[in-house]
C-alpha positions, 0 to 999 in steps of 0.5 A: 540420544541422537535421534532424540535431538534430531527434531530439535536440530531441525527446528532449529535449523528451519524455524528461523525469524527469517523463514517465519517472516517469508511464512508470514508474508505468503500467508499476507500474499493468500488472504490479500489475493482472496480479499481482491478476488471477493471484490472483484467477483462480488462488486466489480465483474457483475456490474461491468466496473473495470478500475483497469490492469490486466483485470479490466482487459480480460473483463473487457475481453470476456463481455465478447468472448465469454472466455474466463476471466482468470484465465485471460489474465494468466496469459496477460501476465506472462509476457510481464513476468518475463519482462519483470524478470529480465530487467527489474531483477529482484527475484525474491519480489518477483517469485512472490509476485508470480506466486499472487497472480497466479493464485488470483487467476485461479480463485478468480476461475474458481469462484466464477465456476462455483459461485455465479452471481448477478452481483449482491446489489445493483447500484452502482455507487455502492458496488464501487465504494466496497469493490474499492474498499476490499480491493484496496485491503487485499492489495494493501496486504500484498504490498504489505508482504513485499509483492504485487499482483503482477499486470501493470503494476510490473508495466509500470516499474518497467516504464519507470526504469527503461523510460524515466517515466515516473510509476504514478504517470505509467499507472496513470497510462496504462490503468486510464488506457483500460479504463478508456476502452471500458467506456467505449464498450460498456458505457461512459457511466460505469466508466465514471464510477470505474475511475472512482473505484480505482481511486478509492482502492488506491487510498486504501492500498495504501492505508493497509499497508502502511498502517492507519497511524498517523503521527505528528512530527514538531518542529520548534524554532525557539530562543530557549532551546534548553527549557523546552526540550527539558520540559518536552523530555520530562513532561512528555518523556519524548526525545527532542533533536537540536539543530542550528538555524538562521533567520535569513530576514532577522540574521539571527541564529536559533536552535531548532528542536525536532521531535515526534508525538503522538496525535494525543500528546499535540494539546500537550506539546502546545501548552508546554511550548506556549508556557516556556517561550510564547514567542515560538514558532511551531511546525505540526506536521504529519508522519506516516509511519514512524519507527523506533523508540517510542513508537513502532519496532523498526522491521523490514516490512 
């Protein structure tokens, strides 16, 4: 009986939504590194476009020295993981961050050995666009799963928390230095489209991880507060928040109702409004994510 109940006891103990979170994430941390790898090998290496990090140094480095790619960016990574671990804390991002580097150094050598290629195509523009497209889905996946690919991403953090200086400006730093020297060593049109490439990986990073559903949030300044939240609430069985506002030019006081639709329930919304006070003033705006209710289940991703 009692090995009979021993399996279940250790299921019980290890499959727990807390360790199949961190199996999911590793999982999100090893296809993201491979999709950054097949855009790297595939489109970026070939036709000399370096969108900068350790990536762009090692490239740079390798046009002269044929030294592996991968390799190189291993030992650049190193001295930044000790750097990350000695003053950015944070172990369980940075195991994973160690964990992504390494596994893009070896499957970056790996297809380099076994797959050689002069690139799928030879222009440029399109080697950028979809380099940067893939490249922005496999880092969005990383982020996504709480790590980064290591490199000046960790350069950047540290910039922020030892100097002040903002994590946008240290990119802006360290990736436009690559990029910079990527000019001078294979010409200030790659680099040119090398910038456009970053750009655009960048824009899709951050899409694939933070989802593509965009939302609105409304803001209402209204006279009848009651009726248009009733008519939001039964209506579009949305919830409405009230608070109290004032006019600073008129002195007078109003509610102001808050509430989040979605991007089809904006005609709606409108209609409702303009039906139950004409007189409103309305604030559209757009929400990233938005959790709860309603909406998306709040997770900790």
């Amino acid at each position: 009986m009692v090995l009979r109940q021993l399996p279940g006891r250790v299921r019980a103990r290890f499959i727990t939504p807390a360790n199949l979170e961190i199996v999911r994430d590793y999982i999100l941390i090893a296809v993201g590194t491979a999709v950054m790898v097949v855009a790297m090998h595939f489109f970026f290496i070939p036709n000399k476009l370096v969108v900068g990090g350790v990536s762009g140094a090692a490239q740079i480095i390798n046009n002269y020295t044929g030294w592996p790619i991968g390799t190189m960016v291993f030992i650049f990574n190193v001295p930044l993981f000790i750097l990350g671990w000695r003053y950015l804390g944070g172990k369980r991002f940075l195991v994973r961050t160690v964990f992504s580097a390494t596994l893009y150094s070896v499957l970056l050598d790996t297809f380099q050995i076994f797959l050689p290629t002069q690139g799928i195509t030879h222009d440029l523009l399109l080697n950028t666009l979809y380099g940067g497209i893939l490249g922005g889905i496999g880092g969005g996946l990383v982020l996504r799963a709480k790590a980064t690919g290591g490199g000046t991403d960790i350069l950047a953090r540290y910039l922020d928390k030892k100097y002040g200086i903002p994590i946008s400006q240290g990119y802006l730093y360290t990736d436009g230095l690559i990029v910079f020297v990527a000019g001078l060593a294979f010409g200030w049109e790659f680099a040119l489209y090398a910038i456009i490439g970053l750009y655009v990986w960048s824009i899709v990073a951050e899409a694939a991880m933070t989802g593509l559903n965009v939302e609105r949030v409304v803001t209402i300044i209204t006279s009848e507060p009651e009726r248009v939240a009733g008519q939001i609430m039964e209506q579009l069985e949305r919830g409405v928040t009230a608070w109290e506002g004032k006019g600073m030019y008129t002195g007078q006081s109003r509610k102001m109702l808050l509430c989040a639709v979605s991007r089809a329930e904006i005609g709606q919304i409108k209609a409702l409004v303009y039906e139950t006070d004409p007189h409103a003033f309305v604030i559209i705006g757009q929400a990233h994510e938005i959790l709860g209710e309603g909406f998306r289940r709040l997770t900790n991703d």
